[in-house]
N, CA, C and O of each residue as an XYZ file, in Angstrom:
468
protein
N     -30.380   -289.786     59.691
C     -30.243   -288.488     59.074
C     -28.905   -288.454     58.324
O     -27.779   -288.903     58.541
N     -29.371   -287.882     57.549
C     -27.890   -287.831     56.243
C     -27.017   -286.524     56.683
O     -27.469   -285.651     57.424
N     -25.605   -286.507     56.083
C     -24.994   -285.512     56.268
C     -25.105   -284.350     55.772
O     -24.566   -283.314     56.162
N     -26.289   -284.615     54.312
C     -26.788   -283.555     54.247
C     -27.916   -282.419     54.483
O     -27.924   -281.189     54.530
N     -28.932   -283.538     54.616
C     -30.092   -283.477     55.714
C     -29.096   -282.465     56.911
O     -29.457   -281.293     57.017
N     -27.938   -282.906     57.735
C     -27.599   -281.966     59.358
C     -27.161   -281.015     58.604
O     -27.662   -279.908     58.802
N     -26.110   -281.147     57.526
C     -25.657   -279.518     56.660
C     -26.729   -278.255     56.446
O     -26.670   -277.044     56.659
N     -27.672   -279.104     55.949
C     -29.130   -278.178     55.706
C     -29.528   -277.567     56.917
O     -30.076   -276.467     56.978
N     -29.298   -278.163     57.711
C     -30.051   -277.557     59.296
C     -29.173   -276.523     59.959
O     -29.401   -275.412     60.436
N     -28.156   -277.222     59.836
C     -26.827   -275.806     60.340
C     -26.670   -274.989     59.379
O     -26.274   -273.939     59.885
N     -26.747   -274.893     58.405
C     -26.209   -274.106     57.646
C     -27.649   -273.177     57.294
O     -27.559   -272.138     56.640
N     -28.909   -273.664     57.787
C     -30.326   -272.473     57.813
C     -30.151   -272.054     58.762
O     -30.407   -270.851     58.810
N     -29.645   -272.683     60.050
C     -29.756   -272.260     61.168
C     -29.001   -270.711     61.357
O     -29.422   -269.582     61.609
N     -27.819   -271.236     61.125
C     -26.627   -269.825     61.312
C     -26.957   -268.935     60.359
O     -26.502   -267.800     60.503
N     -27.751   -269.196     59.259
C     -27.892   -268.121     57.783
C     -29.045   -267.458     58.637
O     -29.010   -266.231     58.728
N     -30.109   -268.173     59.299
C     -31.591   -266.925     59.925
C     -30.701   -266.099     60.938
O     -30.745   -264.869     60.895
N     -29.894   -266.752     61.849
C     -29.310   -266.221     62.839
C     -28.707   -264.607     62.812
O     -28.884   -263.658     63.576
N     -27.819   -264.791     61.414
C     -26.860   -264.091     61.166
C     -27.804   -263.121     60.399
O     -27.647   -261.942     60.714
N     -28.699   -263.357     59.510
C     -29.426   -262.020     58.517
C     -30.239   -261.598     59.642
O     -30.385   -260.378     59.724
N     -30.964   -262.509     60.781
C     -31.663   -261.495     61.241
C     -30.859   -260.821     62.820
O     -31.528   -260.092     63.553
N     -29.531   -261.146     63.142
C     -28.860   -260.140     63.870
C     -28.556   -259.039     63.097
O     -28.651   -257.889     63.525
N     -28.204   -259.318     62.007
C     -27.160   -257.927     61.402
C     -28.071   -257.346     60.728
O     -27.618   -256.303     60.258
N     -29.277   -257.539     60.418
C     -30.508   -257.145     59.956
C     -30.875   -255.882     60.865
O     -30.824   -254.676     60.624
N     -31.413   -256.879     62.433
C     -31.652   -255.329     63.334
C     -30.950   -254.398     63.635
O     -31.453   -253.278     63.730
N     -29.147   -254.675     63.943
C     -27.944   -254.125     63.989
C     -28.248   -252.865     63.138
O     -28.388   -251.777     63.696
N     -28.388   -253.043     61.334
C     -28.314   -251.789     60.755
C     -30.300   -251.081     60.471
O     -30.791   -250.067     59.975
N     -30.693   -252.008     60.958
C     -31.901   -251.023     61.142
C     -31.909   -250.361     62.171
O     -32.445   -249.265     62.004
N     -31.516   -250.562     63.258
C     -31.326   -249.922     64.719
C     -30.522   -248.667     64.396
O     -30.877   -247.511     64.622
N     -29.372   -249.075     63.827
C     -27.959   -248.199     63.904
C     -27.688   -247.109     62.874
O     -26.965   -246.114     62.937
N     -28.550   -247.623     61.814
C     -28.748   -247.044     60.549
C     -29.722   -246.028     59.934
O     -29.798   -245.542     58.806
N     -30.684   -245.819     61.439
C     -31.617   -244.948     61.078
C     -31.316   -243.505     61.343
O     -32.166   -242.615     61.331
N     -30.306   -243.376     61.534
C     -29.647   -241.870     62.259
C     -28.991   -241.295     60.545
O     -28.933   -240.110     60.218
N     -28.628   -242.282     59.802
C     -28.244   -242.075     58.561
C     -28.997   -241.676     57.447
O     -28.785   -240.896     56.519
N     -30.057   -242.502     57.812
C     -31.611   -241.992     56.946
C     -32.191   -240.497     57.102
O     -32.708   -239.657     56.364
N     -31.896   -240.593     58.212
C     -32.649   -239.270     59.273
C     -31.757   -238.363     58.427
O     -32.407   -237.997     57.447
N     -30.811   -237.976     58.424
C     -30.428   -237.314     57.687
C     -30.116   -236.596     56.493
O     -29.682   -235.486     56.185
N     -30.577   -237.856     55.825
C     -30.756   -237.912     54.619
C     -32.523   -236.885     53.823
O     -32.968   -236.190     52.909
N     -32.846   -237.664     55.259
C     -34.679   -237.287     54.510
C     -34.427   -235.870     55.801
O     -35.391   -235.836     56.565
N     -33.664   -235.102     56.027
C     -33.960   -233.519     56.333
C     -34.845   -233.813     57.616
O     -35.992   -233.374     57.691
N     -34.221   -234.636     58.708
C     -34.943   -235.148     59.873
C     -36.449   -235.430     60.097
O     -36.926   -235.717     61.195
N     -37.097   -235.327     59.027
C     -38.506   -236.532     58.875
C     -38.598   -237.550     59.428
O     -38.081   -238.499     58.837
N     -39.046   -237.743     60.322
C     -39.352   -238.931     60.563
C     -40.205   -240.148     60.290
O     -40.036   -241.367     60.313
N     -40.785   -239.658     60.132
C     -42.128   -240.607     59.153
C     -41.762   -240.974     57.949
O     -42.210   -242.070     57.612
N     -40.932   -240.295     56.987
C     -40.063   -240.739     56.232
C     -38.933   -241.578     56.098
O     -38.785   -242.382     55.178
N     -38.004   -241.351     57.180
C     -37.212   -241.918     57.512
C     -37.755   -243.350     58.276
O     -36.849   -244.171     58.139
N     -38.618   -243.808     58.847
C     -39.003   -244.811     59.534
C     -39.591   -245.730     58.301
O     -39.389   -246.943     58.365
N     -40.156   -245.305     57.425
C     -41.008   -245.651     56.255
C     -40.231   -246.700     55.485
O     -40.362   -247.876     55.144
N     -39.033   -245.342     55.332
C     -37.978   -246.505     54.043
C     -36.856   -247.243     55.146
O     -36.399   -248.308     54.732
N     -36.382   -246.801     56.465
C     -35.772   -247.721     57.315
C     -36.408   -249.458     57.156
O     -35.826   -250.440     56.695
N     -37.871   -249.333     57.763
C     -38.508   -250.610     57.407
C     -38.579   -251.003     55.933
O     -38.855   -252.192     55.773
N     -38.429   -250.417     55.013
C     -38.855   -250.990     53.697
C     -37.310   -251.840     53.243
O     -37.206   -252.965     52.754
N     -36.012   -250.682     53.664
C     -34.570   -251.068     53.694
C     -34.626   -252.648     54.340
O     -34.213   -253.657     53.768
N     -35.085   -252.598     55.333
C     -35.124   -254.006     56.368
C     -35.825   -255.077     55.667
O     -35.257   -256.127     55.369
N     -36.836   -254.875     55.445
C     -37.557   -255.980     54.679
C     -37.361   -256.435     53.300
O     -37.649   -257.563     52.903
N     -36.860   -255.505     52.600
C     -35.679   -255.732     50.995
C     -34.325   -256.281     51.737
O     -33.718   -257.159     51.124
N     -33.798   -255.857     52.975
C     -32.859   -256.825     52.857
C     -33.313   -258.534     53.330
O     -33.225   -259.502     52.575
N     -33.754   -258.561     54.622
C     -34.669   -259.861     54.969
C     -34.667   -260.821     53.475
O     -34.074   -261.893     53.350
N     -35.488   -260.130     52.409
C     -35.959   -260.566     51.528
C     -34.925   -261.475     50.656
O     -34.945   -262.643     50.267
N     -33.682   -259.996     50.487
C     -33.023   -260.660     49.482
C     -31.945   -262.037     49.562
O     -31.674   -262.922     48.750
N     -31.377   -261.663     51.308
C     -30.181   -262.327     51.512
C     -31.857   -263.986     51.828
O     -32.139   -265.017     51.217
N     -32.176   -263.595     52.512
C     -32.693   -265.102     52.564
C     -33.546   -265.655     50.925
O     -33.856   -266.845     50.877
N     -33.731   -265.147     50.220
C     -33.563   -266.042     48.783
C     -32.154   -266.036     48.283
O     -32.385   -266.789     47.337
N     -30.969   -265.801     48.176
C     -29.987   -265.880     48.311
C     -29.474   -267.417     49.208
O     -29.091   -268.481     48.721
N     -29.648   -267.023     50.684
C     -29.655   -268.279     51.267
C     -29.981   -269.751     50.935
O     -29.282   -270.746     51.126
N     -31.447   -269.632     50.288
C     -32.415   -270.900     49.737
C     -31.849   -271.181     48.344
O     -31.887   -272.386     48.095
N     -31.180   -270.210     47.064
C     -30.755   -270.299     46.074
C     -29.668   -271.195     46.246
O     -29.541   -272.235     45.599
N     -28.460   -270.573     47.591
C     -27.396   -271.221     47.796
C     -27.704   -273.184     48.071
O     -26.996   -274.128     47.721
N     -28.730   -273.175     48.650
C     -29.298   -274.599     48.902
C     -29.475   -275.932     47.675
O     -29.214   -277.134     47.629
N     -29.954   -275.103     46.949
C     -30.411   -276.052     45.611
C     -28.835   -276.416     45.316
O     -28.452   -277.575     45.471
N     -28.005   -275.458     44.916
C     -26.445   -275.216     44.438
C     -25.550   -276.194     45.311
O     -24.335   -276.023     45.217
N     -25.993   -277.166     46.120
C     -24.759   -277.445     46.937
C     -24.671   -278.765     46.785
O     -25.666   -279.457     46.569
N     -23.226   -279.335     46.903
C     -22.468   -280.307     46.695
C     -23.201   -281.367     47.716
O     -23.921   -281.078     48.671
N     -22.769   -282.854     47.190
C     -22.860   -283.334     48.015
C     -22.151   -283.627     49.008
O     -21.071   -284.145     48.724
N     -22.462   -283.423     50.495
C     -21.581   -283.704     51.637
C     -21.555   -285.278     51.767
O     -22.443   -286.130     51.772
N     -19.856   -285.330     51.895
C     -20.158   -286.997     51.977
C     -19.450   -287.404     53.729
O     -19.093   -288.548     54.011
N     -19.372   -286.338     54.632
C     -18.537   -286.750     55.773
C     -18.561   -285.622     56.703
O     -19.260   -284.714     56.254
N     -18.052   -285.367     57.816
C     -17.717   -284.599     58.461
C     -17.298   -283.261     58.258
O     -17.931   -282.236     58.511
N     -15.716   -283.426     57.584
C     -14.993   -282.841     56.696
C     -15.581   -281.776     55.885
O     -15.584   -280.556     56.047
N     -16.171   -282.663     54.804
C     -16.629   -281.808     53.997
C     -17.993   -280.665     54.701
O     -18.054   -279.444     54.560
N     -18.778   -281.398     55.313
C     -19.885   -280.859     56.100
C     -19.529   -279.248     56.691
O     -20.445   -278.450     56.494
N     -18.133   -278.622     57.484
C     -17.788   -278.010     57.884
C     -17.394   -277.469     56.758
O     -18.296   -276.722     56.380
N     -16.211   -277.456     55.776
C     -16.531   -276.865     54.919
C     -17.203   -276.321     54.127
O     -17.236   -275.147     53.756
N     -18.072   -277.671     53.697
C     -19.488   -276.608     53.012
C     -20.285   -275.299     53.607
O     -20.710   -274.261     53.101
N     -20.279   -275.958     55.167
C     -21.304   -274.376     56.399
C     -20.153   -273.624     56.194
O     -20.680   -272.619     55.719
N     -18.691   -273.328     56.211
C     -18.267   -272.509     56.360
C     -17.885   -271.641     55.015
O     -17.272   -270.576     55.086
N     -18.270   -272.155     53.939
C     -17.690   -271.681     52.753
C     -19.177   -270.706     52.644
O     -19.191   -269.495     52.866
N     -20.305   -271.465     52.282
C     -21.527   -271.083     51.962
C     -21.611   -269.711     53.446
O     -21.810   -268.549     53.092
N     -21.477   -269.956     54.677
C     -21.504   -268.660     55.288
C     -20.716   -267.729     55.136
O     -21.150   -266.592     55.316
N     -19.276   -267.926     54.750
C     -18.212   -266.827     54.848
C     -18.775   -265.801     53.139
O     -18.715   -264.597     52.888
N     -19.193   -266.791     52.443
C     -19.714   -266.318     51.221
C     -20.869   -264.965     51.564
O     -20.713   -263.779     51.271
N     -21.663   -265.403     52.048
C     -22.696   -265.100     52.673
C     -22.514   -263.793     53.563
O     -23.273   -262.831     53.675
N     -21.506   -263.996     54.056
C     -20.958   -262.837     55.207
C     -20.556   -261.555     54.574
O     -20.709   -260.377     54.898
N     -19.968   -262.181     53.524
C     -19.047   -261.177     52.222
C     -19.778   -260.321     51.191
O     -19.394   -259.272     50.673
N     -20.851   -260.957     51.016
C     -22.001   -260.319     50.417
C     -23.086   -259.304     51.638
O     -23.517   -258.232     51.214
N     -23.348   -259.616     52.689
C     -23.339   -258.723     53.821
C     -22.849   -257.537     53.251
O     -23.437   -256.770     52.490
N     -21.391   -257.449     53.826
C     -20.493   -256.652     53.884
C     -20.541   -255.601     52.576
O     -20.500   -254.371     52.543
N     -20.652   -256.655     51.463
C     -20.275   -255.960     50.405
C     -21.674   -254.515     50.330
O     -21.450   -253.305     50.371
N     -22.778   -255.072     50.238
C     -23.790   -254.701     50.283
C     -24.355   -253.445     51.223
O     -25.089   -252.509     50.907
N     -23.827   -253.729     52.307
C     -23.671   -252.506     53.828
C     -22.919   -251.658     52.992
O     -23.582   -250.778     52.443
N     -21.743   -251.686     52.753
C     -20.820   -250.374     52.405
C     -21.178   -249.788     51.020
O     -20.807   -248.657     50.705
N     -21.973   -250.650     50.122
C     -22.808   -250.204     48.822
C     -23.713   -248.674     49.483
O     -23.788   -247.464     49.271
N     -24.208   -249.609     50.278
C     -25.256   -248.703     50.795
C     -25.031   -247.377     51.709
O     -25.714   -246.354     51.667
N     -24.015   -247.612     52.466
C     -23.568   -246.387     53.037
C     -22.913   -245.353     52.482
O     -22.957   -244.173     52.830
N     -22.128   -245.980     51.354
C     -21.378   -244.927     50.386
C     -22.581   -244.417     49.439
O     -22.043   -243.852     48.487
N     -23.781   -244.385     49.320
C     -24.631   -244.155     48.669
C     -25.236   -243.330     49.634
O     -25.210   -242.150     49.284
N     -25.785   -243.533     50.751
C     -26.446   -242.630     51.640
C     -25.558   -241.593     52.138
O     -26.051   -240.619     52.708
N     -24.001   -241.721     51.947
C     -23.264   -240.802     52.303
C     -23.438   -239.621     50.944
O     -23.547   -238.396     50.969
N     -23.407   -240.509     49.913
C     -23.043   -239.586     49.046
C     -24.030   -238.256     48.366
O     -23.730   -237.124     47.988
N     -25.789   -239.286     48.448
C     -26.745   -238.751     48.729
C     -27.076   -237.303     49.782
O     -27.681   -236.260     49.530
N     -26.466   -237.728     50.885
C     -26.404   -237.085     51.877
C     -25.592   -235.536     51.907
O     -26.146   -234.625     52.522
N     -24.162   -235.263     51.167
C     -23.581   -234.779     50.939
C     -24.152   -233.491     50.365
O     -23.654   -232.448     50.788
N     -24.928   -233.429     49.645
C     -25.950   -232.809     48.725
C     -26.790   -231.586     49.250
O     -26.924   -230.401     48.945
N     -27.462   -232.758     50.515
C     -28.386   -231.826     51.440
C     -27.853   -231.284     52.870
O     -27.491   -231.995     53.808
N     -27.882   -229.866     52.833
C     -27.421   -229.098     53.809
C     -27.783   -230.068     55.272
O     -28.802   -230.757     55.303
N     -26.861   -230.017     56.391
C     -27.087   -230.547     57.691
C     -28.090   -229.781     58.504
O     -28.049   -228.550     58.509
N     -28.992   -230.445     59.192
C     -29.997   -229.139     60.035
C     -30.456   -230.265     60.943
O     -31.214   -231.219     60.767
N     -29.346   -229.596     62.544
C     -29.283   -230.125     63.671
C     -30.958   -230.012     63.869
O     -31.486   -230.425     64.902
């Protein structure tokens, strides 16, 4: 097995790991935000929660597979760790970036429509 052949494997491995922890994280955590948004509906709110989940699923893992074609060749150890850690921290950052897109949007959305405990 080549070093890039094991790069490929760790570096899918930790990418499913990581989109689909932080995946359920803000579908779990994130539906109290929706809820609010859609005037405590629930059927609404559950509707686009899952649709949110599965557009993200979607995007970061073609993202992931895009990042694949794009990558250097690993010629060692060295580089091997670098590459998983560059391509994930990348990866992590776009997460991030993307979560707070979205919350400052559902906040701002939110703002709009009166609160009703």
């Amino acid at each position: 097995m080549s070093y890039n052949e094991l790069t490929y494997i760790i570096y899918v491995t930790a990418t499913v790991y990581i989109i689909y922890w932080v995946g359920k994280l803000f579908h779990t955590n994130g539906r109290v935000f929706i809820l609010r948004l859609f005037g405590q509906n629930e059927a609404a709110t559950d509707t686009t929660n899952n649709l949110l989940l599965l557009a993200y699923y979607l995007f970061n893992t073609g993202y992931a597979v895009i990042q694949i074609s794009f990558w250097e060749n690993v010629t060692g150890p060295e580089s091997m760790i670098t590459s998983i850690a560059g391509k994930t921290g990348l990866l992590i950052l776009i997460l991030a970036a993307t979560h707070y897109f979205n919350m400052a949007l559902i906040h701002l959305l939110s703002r709009k429509i009166p609160f009703i405990p």
